[in-house]
C-alpha positions, 0 to 999 in steps of 0.5 A: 500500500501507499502512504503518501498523505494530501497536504490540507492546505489552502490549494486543497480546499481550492481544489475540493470547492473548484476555485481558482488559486488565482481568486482573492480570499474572499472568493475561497471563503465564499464558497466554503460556506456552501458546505455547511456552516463550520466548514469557513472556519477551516478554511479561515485558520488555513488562511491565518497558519499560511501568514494571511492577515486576517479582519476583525469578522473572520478573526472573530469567526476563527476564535469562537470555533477555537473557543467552542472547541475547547468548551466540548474538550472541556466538558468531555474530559470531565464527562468521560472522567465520570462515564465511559462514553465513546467520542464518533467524529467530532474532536477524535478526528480533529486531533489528527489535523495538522498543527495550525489548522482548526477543524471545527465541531459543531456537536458532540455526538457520543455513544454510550453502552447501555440506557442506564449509561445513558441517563448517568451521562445525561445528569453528567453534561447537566451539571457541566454544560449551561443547558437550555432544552432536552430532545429525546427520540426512539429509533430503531426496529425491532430492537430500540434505541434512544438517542438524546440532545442537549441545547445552550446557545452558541457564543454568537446566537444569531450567527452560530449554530447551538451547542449540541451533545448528542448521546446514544445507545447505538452507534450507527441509526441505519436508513429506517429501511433495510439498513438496520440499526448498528448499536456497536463500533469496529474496534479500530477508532480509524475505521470507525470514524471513516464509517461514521462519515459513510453513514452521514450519507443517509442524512446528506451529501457528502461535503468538502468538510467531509472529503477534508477528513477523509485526506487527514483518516485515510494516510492512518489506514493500516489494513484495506482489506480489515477496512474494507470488511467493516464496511459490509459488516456495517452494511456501509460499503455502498456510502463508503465506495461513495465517499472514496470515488468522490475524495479520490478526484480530488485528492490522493487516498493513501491507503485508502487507494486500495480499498476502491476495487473490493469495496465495489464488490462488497458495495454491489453486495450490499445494494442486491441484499438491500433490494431483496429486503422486506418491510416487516409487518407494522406492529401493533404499538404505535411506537414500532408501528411508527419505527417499522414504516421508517418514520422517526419518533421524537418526543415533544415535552409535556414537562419537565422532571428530574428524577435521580434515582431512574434509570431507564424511560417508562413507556405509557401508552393509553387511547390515543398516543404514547407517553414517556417518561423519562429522568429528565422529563415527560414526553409525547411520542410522534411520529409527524411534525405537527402535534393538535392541539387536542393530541397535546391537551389529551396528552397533558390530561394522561399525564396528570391522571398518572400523578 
């Protein structure tokens, strides 16, 4: 194998937006933004690491990221001292960036083993970071998992994205269809992190900021054919083959080069096994009828509660809807974004019937 690496610097982000170096840095940090809110900033602390002088706007816009770095470094040293919680994307890739070079995180997303896990890590980041809300939300079927957010405002409200730690008891949520819910992670963090940026793709289209990372993952590849075999046992080599075509245009894989021949097999294998599968038959609860059609389920707060001692959500489900109570709050099950109002009083009535 190879293992050459990409240099991420200012000519690889004018190549990955099809920008001419010839164009003033505006141009450059323009079309960045095209590729998600974070993604500039990258481009911004490339600007600043290569002698460029930079403004008092994009100086701004580099310290919160830096600012909004440290605060999840912070919070999750003191959480992991705590809890055992595995970090998916975000700052475990981050690390690997070159010196200089300030790769931005807009949420942490963690895994967790088990509920009860979940919950100690949930009263953790209470009492560590400035919560403001709590979405919770069941996904998965048969089997079911939780998936939990916690909110506070970015340092710059109306220009920056919320803060977001996002717990789970799953690893990777599939497609709600024939991509099943995949609770653990390969043993390699390398492997994991590529596959964790395959599965994105379920949500979105790849983006630069994505292809950046893959030129930082891919040199630290140790075995193709150990990657390659992640891949379809994760049911990813379809989003991952993706993924690697895409970055291979604009960037020398590394290693990774030599996965794109048998990943094309595993991926051809994973599309003909995701044509022969069925939707099951749609369960009686509402909660799997919902999560067997492919519809998420999210919770819309009734009321909040703090109860310490609990550690795993109660289910209730009465004529008409499906509560849950949880340890930082009760909640209504819906599987539609809009909630009536006499679904919403009936669920407030349930609720204060059980008291």
């Amino acid at each position: 194998m190879t293992t050459t690496a990409t240099r991420v610097d200012l000519a690889l982000f004018h190549r990955l937006l099809d920008v001419d170096e010839d164009e003033t840095p505006d141009v450059l940090v323009r079309a960045s933004r095209a590729h998600g809110w974070s993604f500039p900033a990258l481009v911004l602390s490339a600007f600043a690491h290569e002698g460029v002088a930079l403004g008092s706007g994009s100086s701004d816009e580099l310290n919160r990221t830096k600012t909004r770095r440290a605060l999840y470094a912070e919070a999750l040293a003191e959480l992991s001292a705590r809890v055992p919680v595995t970090v998916l994307k975000g700052p475990s890739v981050a690390r690997h960036y070159p010196e200089g070079l300030v790769r931005p995180v807009g949420d942490l997303d963690l895994v967790v083993a088990d509920e009860p896990t979940l919950w100690r890590a949930v009263r953790a980041v209470l009492e560590l970071c400035p919560i403001e809300s709590i979405g919770v939300s069941v996904f998965g079927h048969p089997e079911q998992h939780l998936v939990v957010e916690l909110f506070w405002p970015g340092a710059d409200p109306l220009l920056d994205k919320q803060h977001i730690v996002e717990l789970s008891t799953a690893a990777f949520p599939g497609d709600q269809g024939p991509v099943p819910v995949r609770a653990p992670l390969p043993d390699d963090p390398i492997t994991s992190n590529l596959l964790a940026l395959a599965e994105e793709r379920f949500q979105r289209a790849f983006t630069a900021k994505d292809l950046t990372d893959v030129a930082v993952l891919g040199p630290l590849v140790t075995s193709c054919a150990d990657f390659t075999a992640a891949a379809e046992q994760w049911n990813l080599a379809p989003e991952a083959l993706e993924l690697l075509e895409l970055a291979a245009a604009k960037i020398d894989l590394g290693p990774l080069g030599d996965a794109l021949v048998p990943l094309r097999a595993a991926a051809g294998r994973e599309r003909e096994r995701r044509l022969a599968w069925a939707r099951p038959e749609p369960p009686d609860d509402p909660i799997a009828a919902a999560l067997a059609a492919g519809r998420s389920v999210g919770g819309l707060l009734l009321r909040e509660a703090r109860r310490d001692d609990m550690e795993q959500a109660r289910v209730h489900r009465y004529d008409g809807g499906v509560l849950m109570e949880t340890p930082v709050g009760d909640y209504l099950m819906v599987d539609r974004v809009e909630v009536t109002q006499e679904q919403y009083d009936r669920a407030l009535a349930e609720l204060d019937g059980r008291d």
